[in-house]
N, C-alpha and C positions, 0 to 999 in steps of 0.2 A: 538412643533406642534402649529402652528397656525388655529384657527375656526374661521370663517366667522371676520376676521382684517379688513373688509374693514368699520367695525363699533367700535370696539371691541378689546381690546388688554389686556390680562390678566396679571398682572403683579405679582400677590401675588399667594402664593403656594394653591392649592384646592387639596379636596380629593377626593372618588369615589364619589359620590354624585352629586358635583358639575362637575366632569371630563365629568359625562353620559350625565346632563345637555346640558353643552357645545354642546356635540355631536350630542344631540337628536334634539338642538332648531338649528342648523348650516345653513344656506344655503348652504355650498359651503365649503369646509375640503379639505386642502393643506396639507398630514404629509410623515412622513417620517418612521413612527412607523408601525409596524404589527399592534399591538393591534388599534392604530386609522385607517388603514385599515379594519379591521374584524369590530370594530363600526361603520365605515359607512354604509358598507354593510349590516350590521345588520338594521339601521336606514333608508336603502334605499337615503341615502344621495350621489349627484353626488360629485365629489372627481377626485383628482392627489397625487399621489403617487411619492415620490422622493427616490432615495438610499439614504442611510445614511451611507453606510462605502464602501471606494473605493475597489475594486476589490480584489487586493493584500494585504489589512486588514485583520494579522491576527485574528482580533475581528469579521471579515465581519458574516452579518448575513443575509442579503442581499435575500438568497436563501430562507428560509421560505417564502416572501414577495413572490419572482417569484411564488413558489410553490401553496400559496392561490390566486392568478391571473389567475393562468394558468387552474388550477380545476374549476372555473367560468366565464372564458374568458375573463378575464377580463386585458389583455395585455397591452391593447392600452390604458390603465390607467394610465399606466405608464412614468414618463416624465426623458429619457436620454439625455444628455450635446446634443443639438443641434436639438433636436424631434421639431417638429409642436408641438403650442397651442391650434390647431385646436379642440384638446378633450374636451375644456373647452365649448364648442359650442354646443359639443355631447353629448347627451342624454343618459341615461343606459338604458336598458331596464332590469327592476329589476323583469319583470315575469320570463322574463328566467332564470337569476341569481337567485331568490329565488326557483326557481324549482332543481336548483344545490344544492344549500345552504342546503336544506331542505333535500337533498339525503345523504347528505355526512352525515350531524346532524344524521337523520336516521341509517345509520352505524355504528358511532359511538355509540349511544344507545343501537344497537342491540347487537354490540360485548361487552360491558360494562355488557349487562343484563346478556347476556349468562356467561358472565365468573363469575358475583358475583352469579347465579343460580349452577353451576358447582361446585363453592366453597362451598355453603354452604349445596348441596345434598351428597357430596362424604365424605366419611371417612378420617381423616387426615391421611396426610402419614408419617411414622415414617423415619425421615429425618436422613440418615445412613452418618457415618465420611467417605467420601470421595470427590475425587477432584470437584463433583459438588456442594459440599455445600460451599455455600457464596462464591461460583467462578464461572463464567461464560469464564474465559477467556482461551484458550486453541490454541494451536499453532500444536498438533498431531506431536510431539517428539516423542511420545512413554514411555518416561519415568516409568509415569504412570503404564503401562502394563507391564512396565519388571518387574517390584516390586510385582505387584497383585499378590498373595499366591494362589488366586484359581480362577483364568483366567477370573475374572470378568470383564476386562476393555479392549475393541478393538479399535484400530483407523478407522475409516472409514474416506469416504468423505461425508460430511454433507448436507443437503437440497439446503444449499446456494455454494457448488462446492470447502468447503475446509477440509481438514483431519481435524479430530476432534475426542476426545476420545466421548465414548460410554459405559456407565456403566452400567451394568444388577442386579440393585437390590436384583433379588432372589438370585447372587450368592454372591454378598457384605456380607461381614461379620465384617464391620465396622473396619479395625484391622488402618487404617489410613494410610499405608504405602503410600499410593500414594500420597495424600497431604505433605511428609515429602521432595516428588521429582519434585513437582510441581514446575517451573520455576517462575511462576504467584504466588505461595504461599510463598517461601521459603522466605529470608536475605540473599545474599551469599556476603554482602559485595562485590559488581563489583566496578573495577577501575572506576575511571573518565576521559573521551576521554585527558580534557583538561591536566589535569595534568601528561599525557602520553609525550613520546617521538614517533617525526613522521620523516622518512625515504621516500626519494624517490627514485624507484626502476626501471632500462630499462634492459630487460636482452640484452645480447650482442648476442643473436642468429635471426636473421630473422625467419627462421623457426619458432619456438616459440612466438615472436612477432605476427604473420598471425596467431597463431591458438586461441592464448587468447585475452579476451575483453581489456587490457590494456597492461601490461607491461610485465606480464609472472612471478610473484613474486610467483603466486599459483602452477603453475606446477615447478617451482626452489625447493622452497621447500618440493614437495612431493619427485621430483628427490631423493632430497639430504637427506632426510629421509631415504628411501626406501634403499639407498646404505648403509645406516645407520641400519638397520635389521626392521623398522618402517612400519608397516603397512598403508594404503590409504585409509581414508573413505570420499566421497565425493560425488557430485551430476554429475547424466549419464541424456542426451534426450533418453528413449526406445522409438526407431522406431516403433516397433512391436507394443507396447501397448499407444504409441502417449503420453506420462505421461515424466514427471520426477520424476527421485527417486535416492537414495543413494545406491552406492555399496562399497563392502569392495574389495581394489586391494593390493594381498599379494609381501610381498618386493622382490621378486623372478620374478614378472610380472611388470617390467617397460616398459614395451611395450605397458600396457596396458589407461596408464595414460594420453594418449591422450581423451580417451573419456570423462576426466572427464574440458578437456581446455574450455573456452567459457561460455557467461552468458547463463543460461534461463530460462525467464522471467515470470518463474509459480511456483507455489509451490511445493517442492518435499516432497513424500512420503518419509519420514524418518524413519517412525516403522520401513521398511521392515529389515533395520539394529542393531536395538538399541537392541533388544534380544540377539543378539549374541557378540554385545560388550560389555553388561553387564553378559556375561561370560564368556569373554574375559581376559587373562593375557599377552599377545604379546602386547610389544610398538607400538602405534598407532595412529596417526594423523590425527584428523578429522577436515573437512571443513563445515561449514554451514551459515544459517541464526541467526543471534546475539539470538533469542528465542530459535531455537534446540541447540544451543552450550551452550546455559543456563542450557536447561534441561539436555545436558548431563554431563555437569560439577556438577550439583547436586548429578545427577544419579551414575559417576562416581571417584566419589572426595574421596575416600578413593585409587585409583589408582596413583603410582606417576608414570607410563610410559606413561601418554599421554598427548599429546600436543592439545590444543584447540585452531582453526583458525578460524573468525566471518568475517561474506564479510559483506559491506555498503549495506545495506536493506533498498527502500523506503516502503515496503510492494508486499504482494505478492496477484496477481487477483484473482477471482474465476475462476476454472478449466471451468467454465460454458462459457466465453470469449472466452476461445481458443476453446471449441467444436464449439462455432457458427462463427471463426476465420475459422474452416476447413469447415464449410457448407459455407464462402464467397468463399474461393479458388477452392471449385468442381465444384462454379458456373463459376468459371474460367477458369476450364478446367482439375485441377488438381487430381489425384490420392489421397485423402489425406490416402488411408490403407496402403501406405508405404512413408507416407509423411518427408524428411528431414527436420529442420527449423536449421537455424543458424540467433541468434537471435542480433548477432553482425560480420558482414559479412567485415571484415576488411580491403579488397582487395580495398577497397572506401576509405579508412581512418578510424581515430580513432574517431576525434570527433565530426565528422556526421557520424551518426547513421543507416545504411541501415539491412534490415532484407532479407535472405536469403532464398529461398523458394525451396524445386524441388523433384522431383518425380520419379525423375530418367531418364525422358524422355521430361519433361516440366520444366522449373525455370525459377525464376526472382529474383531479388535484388530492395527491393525498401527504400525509403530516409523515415527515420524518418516523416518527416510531410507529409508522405500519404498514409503508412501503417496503417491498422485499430487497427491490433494488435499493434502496438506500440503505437499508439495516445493515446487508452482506458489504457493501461500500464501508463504511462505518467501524463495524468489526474488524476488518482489514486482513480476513483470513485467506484470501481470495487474490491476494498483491503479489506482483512477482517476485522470484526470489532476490534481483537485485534490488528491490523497496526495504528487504529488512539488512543491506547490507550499504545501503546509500550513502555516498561519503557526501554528499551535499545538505546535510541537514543543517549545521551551524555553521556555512562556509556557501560561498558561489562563485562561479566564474561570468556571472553577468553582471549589466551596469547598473542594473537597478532590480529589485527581488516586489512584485505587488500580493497581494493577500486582503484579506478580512481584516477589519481593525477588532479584534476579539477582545475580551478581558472586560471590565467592567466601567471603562470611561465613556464608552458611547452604548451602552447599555440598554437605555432607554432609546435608543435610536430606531425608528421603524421602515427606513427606505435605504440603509445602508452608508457602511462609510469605510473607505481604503485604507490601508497601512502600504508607506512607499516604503523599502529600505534602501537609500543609496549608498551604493558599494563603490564610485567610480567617478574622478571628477566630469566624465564626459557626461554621469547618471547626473550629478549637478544640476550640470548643463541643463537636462532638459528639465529638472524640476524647475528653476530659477525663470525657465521660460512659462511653463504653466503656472509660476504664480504670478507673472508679468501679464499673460493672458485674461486673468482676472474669470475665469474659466467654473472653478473651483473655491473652497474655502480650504484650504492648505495651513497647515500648521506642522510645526517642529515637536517633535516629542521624546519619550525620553525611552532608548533602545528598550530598557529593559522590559516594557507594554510588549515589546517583541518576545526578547529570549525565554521572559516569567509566563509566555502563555502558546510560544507556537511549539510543536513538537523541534526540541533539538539535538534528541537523541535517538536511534534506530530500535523499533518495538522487537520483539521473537518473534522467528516463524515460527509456528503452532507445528505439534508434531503428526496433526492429523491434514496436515496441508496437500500430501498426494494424492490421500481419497479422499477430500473434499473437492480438487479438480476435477479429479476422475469421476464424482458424482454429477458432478456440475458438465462435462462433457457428454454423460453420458441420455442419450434422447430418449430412455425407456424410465428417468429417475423424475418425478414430479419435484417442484420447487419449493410447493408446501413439506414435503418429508425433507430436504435439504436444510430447510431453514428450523425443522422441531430439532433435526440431530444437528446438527453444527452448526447457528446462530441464535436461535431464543431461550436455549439454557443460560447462554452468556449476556445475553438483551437482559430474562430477569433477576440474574444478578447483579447486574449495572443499578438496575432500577430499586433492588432492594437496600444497595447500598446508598443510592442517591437519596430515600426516602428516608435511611436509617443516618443520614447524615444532617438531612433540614431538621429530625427529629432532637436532636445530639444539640442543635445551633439553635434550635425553638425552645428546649429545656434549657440551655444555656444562661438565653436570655430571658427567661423567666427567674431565674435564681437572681439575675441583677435587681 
């Protein structure tokens, strides 16, 4: 950071002291820091504000800076590649700005007082062994609940729009079982992606192909299970109650296996099943998200007939999205109480991305970059807090990991193709059978088509992530103003770098 250089150029290390100094005595403060942001403004010092980490910086921090701007309005402070100097001319007006300043401080204060007054009026509370001490983090498996000896533990959907267990003290009796199946608490020693073997999978049916988001590896293997005496546990869209959730399809109903084809792109209620497969002894094959497949390999791990299958998770939104996803479409015109959604509508292609809408009487199909629901899906500002905190990105505790075969080898591909990762000789097992089956066209590939292109490392939560819920909860907030303030500033910066990238690889190769 550079203060007032146009005399001035510090070149030896200073501490606070002298940092305040600087700042206090400054005409004119050029930084690129939060904290010498919040000192000017402190100091009532006029000031330009630069980024300091590009865009796609996984270190970017970028967004606190927007955040204390935007709360003071203080936007136009800010100098991006190619803006007018023009600000440097502009005046603050620091009455208004300290009239903000001063409210926010206030807040702050008040909620600090109330809670150290809270703390020290109430009686401690005798902090009982279960899964909420020294954990916060919870994904609503169920696990938890099937174990609980005396029904202390329920999943619900939580204030912010995700299943979340819910523990009732009076009825806690500390005995610890739930903590021993905690996905978030446990060691279960999980494979690591890299050190896996990766398959790629097209099945050889059209049919099949049109009904699933990629290649059809997920409904191959339930088939061939199923013929196998294997039970189906897996994720259903209810029309009826507008959710996703998991149902159990017994090996006797292969008919019924279509419902479970296709992404979609919310979180499923999983309890609704975990009770009864935790008293369960029928072979059984479950599909989920890399966290529910945790917990139920925990939960289940003295079982040796089932088979654990983990789909490529980038996190899952708050259910709160898609309710204000179904108040944009009635403003459309749509029915949403018997609303369908096909959340990868394949009749377009595979790897542009349209979402399928209809009501039996009204539909559309619209393109990944202008559906609301997919954009906010996409950005991933909207994922629970355990998504940006996921220990399963480069690692699983199931037999076999399915996904999109991404990257550029099936590229020209237009009806889709699977990436298997087996993590497990019993995952082997069952590839060895589907290529026996003759099912599919199956090949061996080389991991790193995996690690070089699927996320395997956990993105930031954005710092405006509790009122963007709270916007998105809120039924008086329209979904077009949601989506101007907190996803299509970032949609056209994605786009202007994408564009200023073909342009960079277009000049490129014109120079050869």
């Amino acid at each position: 950071m550079f203060v007032d250089c146009s005399f001035s150029i510090t070149l030896h290390a200073v501490g606070p002291a002298e940092f305040l100094a600087y700042m206090q005595n400054a005409s004119y403060v050029c930084t690129d820091s939060f904290h010498g942001l919040a000192f000017s403004v402190n100091f009532h010092k006029p000031f330009t504000v630069f980024e300091r980490f590009k865009a796609n910086d996984k270190l970017n921090q970028n967004s606190r800076i927007y955040n204390l701007l935007d709360k003071l309005q203080l936007r136009k402070r800010l100098y991006l590649n190619g803006a007018s100097l023009k600000m440097l001319d502009d005046t603050i007006n620091y009455d208004m700005v300290e009239g903000k300043r001063k409210a926010l401080a206030d807040e702050s204060i008040s909620y600090l007082s109330n809670a150290i007054a809270a703390a020290s009026s109430s009686k401690p509370k005798v902090q009982k062994k279960n899964i909420h001490r020294n954990n916060s983090m919870c994904c609503g498996c169920g696990a938890c609940m099937a174990v609980c000896p005396c029904n202390a533990v329920q999943i619900k959907m939580d204030k912010d729009g995700f299943y979340s267990s819910f523990v009732d003290n009076d009825k806690c009796v500390s005995c610890g079982k739930c903590t021993k199946v905690c996905p978030y608490m446990i060691d279960q020693n999980d494979q690591e992606i890299a050190k896996s073997v990766l398959y790629s999978f097209k099945s050889n049916s059209a049919d099949v192909l049109l009904k699933s988001s990629s290649g059809g590896a997920a409904h191959h293997i339930s088939e061939m299970l199923c013929e196998k005496g294997y039970a189906v546990v897996g994720c259903t869209f209810d029309v009826d109650s507008q959710t996703a959730k998991h149902i159990l399809i017994e090996p006797e109903h292969t008919e019924e296996l279509d419902k479970l084809q296709g992404s979609k792109y919310m979180q499923s209620n999983f309890s609704v099943i975990t009770e009864q497969l935790y008293k369960s002894e029928a072979p059984t094959v479950i599909f989920g998200t890399p966290c529910q497949i945790a917990g139920m390999r925990s939960l289940l791990k003295d079982k040796v007939n089932i088979i654990f299958v983990d789909l490529i998770c980038h996190g899952v939104p708050s259910y709160y999205l898609y309710v204000k996803y179904q108040s944009y479409l009635r403003e459309q015109g749509f029915d949403t109480n018997k609303m369908k959604i096909v959340f990868r509508d394949k009749r377009k292609g595979w790897r542009e991305r349209y979402i399928y809408s209809s009501d039996s009487e009204k539909e559309q199909s619209i393109h990944q970059s202008k559906d609301y629901y997919f954009l906010s899906f996409e950005h991933g500002f909207c994922y629970s807090h355990n998504c940006f905190e996921c220990p399963w990105r480069n690692k699983s505790a199931a037999d076999l990991r399915l996904g999109d075969y991404l990257g550029n080898k099936f590229k020209s591909d237009k009806t889709g193709v699977s990436e298997i990762v087996v993590l497990t000789d019993k995952g082997k097992e069952v590839v060895d059978m589907l290529i026996g089956s003759g099912v599919a066209e199956i090949h061996k590939q080389d991991i790193q088509d995996y690690t070089s292109i699927q996320q395997m490392t956990n993105g930031r939560e954005p710092v405006f992530w509790h009122s963007y819920i709270r916007a998105l909860a809120d039924p008086n907030t329209k979904m077009e103003d949601i989506m101007k303030k907190y996803i299509l500033p970032f949609e056209r910066r994605k786009r202007m770098r994408k564009a200023a990238s073909k342009a960079y690889h277009l000049l490129k190769d014109i120079k050869k």
